[in-house]
Structures are given as structure tokens and as C-alpha cells.
PDB file of N, H, CA, C and O in Angstrom:
ATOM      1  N   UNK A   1       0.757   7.147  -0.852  1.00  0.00           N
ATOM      2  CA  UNK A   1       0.554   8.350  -0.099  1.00  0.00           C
ATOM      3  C   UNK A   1       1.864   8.696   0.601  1.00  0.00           C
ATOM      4  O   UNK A   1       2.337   8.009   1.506  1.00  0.00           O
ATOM      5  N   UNK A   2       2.316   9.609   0.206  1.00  0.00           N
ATOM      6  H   UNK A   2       1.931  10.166  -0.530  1.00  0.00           H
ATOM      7  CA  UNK A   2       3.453  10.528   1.469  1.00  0.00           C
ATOM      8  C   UNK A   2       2.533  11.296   2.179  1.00  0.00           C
ATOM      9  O   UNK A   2       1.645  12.054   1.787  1.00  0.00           O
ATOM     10  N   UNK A   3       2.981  10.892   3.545  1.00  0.00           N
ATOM     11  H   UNK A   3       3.701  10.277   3.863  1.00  0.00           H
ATOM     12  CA  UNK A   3       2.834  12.193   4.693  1.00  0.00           C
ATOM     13  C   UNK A   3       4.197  13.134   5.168  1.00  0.00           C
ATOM     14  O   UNK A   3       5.264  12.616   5.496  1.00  0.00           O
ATOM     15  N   UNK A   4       3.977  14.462   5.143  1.00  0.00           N
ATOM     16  H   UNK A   4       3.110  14.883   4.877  1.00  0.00           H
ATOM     17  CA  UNK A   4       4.775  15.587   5.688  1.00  0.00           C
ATOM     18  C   UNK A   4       4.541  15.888   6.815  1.00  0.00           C
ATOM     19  O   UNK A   4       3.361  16.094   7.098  1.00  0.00           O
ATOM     20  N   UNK A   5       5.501  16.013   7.792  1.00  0.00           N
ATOM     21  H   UNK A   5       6.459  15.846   7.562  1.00  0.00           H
ATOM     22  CA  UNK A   5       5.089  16.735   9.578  1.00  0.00           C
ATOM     23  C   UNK A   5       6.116  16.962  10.087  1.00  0.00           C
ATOM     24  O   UNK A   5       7.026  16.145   9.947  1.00  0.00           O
ATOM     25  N   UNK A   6       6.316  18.164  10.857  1.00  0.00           N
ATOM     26  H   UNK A   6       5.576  18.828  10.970  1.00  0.00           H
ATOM     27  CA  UNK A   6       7.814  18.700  11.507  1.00  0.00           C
ATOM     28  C   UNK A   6       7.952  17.884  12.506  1.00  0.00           C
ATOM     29  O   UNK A   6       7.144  17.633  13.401  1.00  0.00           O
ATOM     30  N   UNK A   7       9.297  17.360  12.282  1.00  0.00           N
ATOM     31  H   UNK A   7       9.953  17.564  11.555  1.00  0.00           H
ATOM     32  CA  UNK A   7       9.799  16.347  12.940  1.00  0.00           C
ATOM     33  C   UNK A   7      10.649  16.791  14.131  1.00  0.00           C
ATOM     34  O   UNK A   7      11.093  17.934  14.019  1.00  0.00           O
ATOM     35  N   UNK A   8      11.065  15.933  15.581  1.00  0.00           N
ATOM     36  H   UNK A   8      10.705  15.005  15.672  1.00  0.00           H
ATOM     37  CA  UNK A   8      11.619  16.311  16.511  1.00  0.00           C
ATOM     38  C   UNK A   8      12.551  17.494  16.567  1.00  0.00           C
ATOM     39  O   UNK A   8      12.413  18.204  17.563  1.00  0.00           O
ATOM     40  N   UNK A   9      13.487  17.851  15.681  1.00  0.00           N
ATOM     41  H   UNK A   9      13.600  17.274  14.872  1.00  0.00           H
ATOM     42  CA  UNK A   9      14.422  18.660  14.946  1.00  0.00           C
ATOM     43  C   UNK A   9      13.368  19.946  14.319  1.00  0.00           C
ATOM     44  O   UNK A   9      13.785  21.088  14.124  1.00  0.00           O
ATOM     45  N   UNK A  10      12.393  19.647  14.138  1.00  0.00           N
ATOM     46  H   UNK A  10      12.054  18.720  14.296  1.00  0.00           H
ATOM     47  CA  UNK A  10      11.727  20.537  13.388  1.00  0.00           C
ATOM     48  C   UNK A  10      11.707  20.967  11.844  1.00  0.00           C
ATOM     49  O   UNK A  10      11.321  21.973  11.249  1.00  0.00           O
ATOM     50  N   UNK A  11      12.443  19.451  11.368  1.00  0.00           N
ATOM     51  H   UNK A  11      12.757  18.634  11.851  1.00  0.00           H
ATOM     52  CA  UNK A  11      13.483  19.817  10.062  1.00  0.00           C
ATOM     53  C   UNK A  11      11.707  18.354   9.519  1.00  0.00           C
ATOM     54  O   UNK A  11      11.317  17.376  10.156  1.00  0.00           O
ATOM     55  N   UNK A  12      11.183  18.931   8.196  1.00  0.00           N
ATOM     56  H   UNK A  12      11.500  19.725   7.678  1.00  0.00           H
ATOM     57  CA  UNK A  12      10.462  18.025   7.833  1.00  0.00           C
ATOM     58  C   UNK A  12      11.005  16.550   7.786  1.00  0.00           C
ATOM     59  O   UNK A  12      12.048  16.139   7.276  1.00  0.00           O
ATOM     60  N   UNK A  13       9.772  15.689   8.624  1.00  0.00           N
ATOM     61  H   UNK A  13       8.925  16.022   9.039  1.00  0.00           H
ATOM     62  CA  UNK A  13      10.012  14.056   8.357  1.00  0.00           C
ATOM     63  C   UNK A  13       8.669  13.682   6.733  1.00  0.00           C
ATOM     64  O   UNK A  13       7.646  14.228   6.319  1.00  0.00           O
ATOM     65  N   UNK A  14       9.155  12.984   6.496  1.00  0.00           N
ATOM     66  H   UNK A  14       9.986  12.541   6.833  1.00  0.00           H
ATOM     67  CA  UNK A  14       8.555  11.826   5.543  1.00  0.00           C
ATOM     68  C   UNK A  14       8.023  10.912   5.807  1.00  0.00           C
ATOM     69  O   UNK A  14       8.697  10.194   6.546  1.00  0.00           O
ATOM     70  N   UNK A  15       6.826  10.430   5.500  1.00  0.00           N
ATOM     71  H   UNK A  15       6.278  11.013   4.900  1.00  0.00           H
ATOM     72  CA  UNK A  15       6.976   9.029   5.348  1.00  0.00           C
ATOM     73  C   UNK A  15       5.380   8.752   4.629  1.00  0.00           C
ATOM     74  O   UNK A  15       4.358   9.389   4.373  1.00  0.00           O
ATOM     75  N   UNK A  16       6.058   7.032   4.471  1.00  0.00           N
ATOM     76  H   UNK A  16       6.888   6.515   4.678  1.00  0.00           H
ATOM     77  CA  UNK A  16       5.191   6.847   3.155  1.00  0.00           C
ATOM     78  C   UNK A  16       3.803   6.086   3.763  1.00  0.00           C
ATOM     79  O   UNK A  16       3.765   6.088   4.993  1.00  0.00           O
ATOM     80  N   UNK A  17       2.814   5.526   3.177  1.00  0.00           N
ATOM     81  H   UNK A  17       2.844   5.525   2.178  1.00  0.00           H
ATOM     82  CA  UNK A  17       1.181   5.280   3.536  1.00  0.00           C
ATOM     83  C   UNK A  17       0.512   5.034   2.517  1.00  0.00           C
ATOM     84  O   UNK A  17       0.809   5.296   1.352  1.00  0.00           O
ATOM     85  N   UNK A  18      -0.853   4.282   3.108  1.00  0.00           N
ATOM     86  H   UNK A  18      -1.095   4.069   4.055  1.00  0.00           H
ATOM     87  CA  UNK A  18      -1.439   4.030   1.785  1.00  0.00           C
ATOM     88  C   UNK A  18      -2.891   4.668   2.219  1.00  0.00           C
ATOM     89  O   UNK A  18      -3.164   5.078   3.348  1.00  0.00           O
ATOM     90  N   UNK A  19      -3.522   4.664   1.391  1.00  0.00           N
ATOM     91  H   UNK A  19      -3.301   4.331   0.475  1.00  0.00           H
ATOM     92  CA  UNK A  19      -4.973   5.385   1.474  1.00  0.00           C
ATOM     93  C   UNK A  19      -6.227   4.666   1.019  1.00  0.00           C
ATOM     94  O   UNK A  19      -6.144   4.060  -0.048  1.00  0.00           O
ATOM     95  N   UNK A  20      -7.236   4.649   1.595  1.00  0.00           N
ATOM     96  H   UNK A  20      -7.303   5.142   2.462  1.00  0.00           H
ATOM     97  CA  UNK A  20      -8.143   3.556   1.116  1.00  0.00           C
ATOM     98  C   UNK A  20      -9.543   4.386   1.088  1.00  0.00           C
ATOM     99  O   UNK A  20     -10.016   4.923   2.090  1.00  0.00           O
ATOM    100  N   UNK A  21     -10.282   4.422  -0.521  1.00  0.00           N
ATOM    101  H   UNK A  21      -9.897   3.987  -1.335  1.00  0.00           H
ATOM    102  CA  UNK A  21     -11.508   4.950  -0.427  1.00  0.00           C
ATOM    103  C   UNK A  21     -13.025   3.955  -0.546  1.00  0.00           C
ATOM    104  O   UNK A  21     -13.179   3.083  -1.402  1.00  0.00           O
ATOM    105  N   UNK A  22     -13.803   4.232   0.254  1.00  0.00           N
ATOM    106  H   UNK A  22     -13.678   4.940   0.949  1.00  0.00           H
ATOM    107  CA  UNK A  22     -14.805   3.621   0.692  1.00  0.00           C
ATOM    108  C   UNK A  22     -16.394   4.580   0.352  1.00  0.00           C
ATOM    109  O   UNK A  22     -16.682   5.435   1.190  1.00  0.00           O
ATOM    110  N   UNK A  23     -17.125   4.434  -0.580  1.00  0.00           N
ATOM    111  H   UNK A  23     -16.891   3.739  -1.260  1.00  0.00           H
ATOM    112  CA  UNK A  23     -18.127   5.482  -0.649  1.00  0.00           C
ATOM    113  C   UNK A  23     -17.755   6.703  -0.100  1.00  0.00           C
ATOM    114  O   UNK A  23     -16.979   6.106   0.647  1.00  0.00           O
ATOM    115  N   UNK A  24     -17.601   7.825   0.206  1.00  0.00           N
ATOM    116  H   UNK A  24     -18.231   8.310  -0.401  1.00  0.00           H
ATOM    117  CA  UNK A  24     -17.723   9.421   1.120  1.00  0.00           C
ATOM    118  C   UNK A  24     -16.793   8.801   1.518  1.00  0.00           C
ATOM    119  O   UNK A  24     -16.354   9.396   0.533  1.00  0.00           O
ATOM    120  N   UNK A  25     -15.779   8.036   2.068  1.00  0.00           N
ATOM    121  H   UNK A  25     -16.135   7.553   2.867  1.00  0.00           H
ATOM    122  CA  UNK A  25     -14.904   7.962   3.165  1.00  0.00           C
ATOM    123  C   UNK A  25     -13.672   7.638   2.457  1.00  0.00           C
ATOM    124  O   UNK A  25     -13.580   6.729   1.632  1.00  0.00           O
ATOM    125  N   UNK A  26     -12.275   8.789   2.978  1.00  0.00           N
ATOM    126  H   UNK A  26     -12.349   9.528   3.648  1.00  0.00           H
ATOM    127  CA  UNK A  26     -11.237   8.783   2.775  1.00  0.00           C
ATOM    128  C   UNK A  26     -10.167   8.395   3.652  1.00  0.00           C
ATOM    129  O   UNK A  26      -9.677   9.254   4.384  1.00  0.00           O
ATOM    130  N   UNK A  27      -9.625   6.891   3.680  1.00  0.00           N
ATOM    131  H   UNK A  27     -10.024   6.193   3.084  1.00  0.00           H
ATOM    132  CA  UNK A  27      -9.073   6.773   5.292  1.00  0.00           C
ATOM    133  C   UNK A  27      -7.698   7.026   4.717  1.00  0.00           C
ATOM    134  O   UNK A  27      -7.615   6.820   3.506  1.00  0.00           O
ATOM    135  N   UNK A  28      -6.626   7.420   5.321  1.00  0.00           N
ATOM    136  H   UNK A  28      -6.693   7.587   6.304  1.00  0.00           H
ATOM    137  CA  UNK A  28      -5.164   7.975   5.257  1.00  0.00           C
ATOM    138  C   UNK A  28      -4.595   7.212   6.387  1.00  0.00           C
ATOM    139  O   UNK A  28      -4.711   7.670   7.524  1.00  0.00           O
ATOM    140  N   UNK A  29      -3.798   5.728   6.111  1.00  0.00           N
ATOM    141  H   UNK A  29      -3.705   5.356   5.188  1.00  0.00           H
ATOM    142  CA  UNK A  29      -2.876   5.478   6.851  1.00  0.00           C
ATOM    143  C   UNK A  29      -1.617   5.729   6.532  1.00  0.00           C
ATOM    144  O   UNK A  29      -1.061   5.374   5.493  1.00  0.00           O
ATOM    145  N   UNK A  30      -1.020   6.514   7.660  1.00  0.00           N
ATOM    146  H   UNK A  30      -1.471   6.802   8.504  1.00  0.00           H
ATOM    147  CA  UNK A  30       0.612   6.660   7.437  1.00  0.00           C
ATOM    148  C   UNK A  30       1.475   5.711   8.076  1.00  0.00           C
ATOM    149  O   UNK A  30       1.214   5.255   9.189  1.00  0.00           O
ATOM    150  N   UNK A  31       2.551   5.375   7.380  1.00  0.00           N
ATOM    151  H   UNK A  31       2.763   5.745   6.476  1.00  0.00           H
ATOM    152  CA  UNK A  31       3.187   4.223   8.314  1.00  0.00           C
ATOM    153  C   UNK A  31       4.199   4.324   9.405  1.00  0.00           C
ATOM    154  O   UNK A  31       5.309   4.842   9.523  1.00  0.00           O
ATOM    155  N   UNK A  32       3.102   3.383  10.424  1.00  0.00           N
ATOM    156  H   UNK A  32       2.200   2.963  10.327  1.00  0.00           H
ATOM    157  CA  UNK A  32       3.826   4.297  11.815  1.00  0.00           C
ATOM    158  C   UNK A  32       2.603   4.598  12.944  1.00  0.00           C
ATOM    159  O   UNK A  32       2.460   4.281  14.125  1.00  0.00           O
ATOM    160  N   UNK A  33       1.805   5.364  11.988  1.00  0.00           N
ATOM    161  H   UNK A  33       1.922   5.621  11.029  1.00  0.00           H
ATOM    162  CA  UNK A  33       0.453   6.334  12.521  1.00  0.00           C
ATOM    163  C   UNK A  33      -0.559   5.924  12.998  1.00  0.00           C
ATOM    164  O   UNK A  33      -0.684   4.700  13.009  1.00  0.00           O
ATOM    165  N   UNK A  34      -1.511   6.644  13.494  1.00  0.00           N
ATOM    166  H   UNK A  34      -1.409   7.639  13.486  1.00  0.00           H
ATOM    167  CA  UNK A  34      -2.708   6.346  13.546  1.00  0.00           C
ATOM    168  C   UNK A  34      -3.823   6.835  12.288  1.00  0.00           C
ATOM    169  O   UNK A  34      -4.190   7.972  11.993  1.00  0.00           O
ATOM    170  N   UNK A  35      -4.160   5.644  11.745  1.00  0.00           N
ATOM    171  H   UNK A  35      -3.862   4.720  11.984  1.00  0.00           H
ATOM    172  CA  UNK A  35      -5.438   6.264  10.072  1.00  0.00           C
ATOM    173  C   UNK A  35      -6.137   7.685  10.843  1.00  0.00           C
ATOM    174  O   UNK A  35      -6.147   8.047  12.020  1.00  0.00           O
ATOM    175  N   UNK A  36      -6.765   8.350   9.445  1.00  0.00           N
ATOM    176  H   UNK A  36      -6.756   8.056   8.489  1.00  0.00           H
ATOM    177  CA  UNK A  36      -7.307   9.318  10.145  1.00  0.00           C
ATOM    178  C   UNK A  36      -8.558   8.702   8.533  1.00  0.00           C
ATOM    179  O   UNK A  36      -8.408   7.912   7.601  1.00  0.00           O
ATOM    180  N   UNK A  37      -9.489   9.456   8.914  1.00  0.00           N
ATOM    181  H   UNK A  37      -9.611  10.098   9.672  1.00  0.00           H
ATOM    182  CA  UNK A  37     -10.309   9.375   8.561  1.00  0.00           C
ATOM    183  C   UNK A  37     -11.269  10.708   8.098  1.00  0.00           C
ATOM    184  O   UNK A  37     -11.815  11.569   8.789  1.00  0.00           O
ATOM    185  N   UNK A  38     -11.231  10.485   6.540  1.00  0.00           N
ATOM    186  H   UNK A  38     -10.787   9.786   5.979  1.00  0.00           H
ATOM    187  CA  UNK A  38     -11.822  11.869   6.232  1.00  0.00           C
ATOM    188  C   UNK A  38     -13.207  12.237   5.527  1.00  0.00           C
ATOM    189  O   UNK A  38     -12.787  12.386   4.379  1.00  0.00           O
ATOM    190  N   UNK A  39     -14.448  12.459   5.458  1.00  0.00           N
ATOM    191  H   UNK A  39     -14.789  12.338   6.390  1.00  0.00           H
ATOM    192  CA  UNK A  39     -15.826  12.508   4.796  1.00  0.00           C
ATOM    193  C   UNK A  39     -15.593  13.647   3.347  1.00  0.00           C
ATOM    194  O   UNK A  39     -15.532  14.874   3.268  1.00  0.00           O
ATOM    195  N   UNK A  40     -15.549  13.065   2.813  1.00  0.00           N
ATOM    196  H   UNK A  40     -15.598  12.069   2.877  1.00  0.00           H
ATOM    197  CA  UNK A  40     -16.144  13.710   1.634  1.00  0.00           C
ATOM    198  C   UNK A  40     -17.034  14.201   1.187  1.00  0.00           C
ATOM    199  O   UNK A  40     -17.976  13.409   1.151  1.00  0.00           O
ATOM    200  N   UNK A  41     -17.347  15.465   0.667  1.00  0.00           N
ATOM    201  H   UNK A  41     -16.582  16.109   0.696  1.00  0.00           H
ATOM    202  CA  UNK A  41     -18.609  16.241   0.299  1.00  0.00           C
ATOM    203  C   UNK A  41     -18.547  16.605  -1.101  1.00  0.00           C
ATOM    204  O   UNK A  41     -19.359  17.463  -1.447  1.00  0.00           O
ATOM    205  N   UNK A  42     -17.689  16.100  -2.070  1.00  0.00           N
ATOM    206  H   UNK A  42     -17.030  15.403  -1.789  1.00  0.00           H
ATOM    207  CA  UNK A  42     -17.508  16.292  -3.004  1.00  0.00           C
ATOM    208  C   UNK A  42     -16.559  15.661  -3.858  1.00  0.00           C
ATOM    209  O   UNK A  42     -15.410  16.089  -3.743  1.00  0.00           O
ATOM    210  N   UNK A  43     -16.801  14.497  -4.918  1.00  0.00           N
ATOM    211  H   UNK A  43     -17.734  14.149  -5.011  1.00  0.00           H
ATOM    212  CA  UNK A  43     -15.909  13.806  -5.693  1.00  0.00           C
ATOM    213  C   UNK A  43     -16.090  14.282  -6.929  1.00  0.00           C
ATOM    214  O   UNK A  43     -17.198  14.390  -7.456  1.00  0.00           O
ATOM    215  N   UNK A  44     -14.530  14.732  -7.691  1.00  0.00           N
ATOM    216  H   UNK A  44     -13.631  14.645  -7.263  1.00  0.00           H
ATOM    217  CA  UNK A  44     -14.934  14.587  -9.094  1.00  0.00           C
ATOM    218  C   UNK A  44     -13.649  14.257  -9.266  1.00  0.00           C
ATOM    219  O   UNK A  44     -12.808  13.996  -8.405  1.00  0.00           O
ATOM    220  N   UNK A  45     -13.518  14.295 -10.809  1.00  0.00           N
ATOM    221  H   UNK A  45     -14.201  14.508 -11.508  1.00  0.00           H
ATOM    222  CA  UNK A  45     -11.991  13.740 -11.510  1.00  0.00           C
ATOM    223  C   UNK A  45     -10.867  14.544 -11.040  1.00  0.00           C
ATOM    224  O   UNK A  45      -9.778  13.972 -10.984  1.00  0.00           O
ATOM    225  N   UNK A  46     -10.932  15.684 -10.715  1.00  0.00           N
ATOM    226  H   UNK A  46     -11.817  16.148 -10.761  1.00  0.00           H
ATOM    227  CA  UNK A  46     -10.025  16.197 -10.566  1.00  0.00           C
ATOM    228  C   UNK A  46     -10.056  17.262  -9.557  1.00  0.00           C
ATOM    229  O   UNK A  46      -9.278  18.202  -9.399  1.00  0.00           O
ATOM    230  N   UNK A  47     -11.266  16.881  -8.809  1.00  0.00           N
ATOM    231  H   UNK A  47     -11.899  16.117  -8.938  1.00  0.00           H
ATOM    232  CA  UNK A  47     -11.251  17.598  -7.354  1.00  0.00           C
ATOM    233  C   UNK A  47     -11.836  16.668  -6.412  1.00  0.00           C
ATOM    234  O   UNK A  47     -12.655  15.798  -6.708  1.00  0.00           O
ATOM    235  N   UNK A  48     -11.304  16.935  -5.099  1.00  0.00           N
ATOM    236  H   UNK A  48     -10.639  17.642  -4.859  1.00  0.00           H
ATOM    237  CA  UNK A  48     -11.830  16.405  -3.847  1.00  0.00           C
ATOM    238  C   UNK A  48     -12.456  17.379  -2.784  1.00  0.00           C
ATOM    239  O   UNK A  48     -11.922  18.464  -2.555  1.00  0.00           O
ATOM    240  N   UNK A  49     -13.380  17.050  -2.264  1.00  0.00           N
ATOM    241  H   UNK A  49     -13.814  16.169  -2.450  1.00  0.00           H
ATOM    242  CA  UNK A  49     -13.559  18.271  -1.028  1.00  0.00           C
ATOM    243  C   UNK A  49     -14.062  17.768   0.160  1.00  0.00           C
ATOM    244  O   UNK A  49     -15.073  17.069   0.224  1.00  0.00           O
ATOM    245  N   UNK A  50     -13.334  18.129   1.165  1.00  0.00           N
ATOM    246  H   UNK A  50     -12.513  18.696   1.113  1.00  0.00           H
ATOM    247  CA  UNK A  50     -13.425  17.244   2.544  1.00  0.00           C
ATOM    248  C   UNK A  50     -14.599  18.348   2.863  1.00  0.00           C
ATOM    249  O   UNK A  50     -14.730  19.526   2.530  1.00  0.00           O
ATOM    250  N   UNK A  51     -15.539  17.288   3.800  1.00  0.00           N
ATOM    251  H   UNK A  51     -15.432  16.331   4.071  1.00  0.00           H
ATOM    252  CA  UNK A  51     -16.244  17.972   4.946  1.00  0.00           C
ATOM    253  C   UNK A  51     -15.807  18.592   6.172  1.00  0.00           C
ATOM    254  O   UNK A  51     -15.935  18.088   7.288  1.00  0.00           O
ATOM    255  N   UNK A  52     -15.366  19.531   5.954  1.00  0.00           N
ATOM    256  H   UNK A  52     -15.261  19.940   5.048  1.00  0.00           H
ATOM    257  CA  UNK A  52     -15.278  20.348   7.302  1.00  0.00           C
ATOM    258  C   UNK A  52     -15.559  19.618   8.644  1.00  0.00           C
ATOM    259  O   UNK A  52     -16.729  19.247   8.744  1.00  0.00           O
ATOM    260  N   UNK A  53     -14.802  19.343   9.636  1.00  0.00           N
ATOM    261  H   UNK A  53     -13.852  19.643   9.555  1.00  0.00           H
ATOM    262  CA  UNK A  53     -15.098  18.313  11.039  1.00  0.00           C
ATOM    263  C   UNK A  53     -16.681  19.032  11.825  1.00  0.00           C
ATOM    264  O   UNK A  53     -17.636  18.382  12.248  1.00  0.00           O
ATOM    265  N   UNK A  54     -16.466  20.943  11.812  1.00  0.00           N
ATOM    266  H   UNK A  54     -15.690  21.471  11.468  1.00  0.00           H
ATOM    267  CA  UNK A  54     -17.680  20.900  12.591  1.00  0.00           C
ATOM    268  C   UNK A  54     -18.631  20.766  12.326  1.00  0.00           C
ATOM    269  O   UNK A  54     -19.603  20.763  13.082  1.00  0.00           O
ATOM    270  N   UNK A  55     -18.617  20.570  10.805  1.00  0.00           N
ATOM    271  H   UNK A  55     -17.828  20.573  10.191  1.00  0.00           H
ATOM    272  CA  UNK A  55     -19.791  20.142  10.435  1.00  0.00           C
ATOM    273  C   UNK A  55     -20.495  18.713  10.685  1.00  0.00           C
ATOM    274  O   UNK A  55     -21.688  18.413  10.712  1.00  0.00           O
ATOM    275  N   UNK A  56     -19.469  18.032  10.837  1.00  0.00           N
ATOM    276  H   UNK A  56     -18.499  18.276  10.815  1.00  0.00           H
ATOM    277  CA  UNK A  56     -19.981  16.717  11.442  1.00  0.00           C
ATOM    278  C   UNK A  56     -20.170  16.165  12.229  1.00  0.00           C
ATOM    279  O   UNK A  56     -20.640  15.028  12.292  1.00  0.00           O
ATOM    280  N   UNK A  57     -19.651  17.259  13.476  1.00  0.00           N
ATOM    281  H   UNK A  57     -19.270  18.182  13.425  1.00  0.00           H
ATOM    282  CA  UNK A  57     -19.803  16.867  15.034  1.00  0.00           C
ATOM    283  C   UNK A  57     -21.725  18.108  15.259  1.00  0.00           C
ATOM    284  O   UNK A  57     -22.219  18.303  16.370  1.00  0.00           O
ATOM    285  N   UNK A  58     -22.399  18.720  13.832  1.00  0.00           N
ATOM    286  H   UNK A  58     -21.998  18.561  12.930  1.00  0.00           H
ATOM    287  CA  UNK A  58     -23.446  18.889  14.560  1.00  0.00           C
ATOM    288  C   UNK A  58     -24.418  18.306  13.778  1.00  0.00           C
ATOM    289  O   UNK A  58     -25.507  18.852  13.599  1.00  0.00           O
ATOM    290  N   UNK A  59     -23.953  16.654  13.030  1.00  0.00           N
ATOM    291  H   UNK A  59     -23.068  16.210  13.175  1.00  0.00           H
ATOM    292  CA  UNK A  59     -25.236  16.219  12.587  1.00  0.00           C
ATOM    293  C   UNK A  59     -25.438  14.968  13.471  1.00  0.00           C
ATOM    294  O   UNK A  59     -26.468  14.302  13.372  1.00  0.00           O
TER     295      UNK A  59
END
């Protein structure tokens, strides 16, 4: 996994991470970071589709 984010300079930083999938759950550690953690509502071969957050703060 690469992560992209405007860096102090504002000039893009890099950096690299690994990603770990768990049933529905997509965790994204970047190195350095704090994991984030993402729900899935949709797996196929060649698509992914995250659950939307407000949707999960009203179940």
C-alpha cells in the first residue's frame, strides 16, 4: 500500500503500508500512522465499495 497526503511544504509526501483484509473489514496501516479502518459493502474482483461512515454511526 502507498499512502498520498500534503505534506508540511504542501508538496505531496509518500509513504509506504500494508493493508490487512478481514471478512467486511479493510484495515490500512501506513507507516508512521495511525490504521484506519474501513467496512465494506461490496466485494468483487474488480471492485470495492466502502460503506459510507454515516451510515455506520446510525446502526
Amino acid at each position: 500500500m502507498i499512502s498520498r497526503k500534503p505534506g508540511p511544504t504542501d508538496r505531496t509526501m509518500k509513504s509506504e503500508g500494508t493493508w490487512k483484509l478481514s471478512e467486511n473489514q479493510l484495515e490500512l496501516s501506513p507507516q508512521g500512522g495511525s490504521p484506519q479502518c474501513l467496512t465494506l459493502a461490496l466485494v468483487e474482483p474488480d471492485r470495492l465499495v466502502v460503506q459510507k461512515a454515516s451510515t455506520l454511526a446510525s446502526q
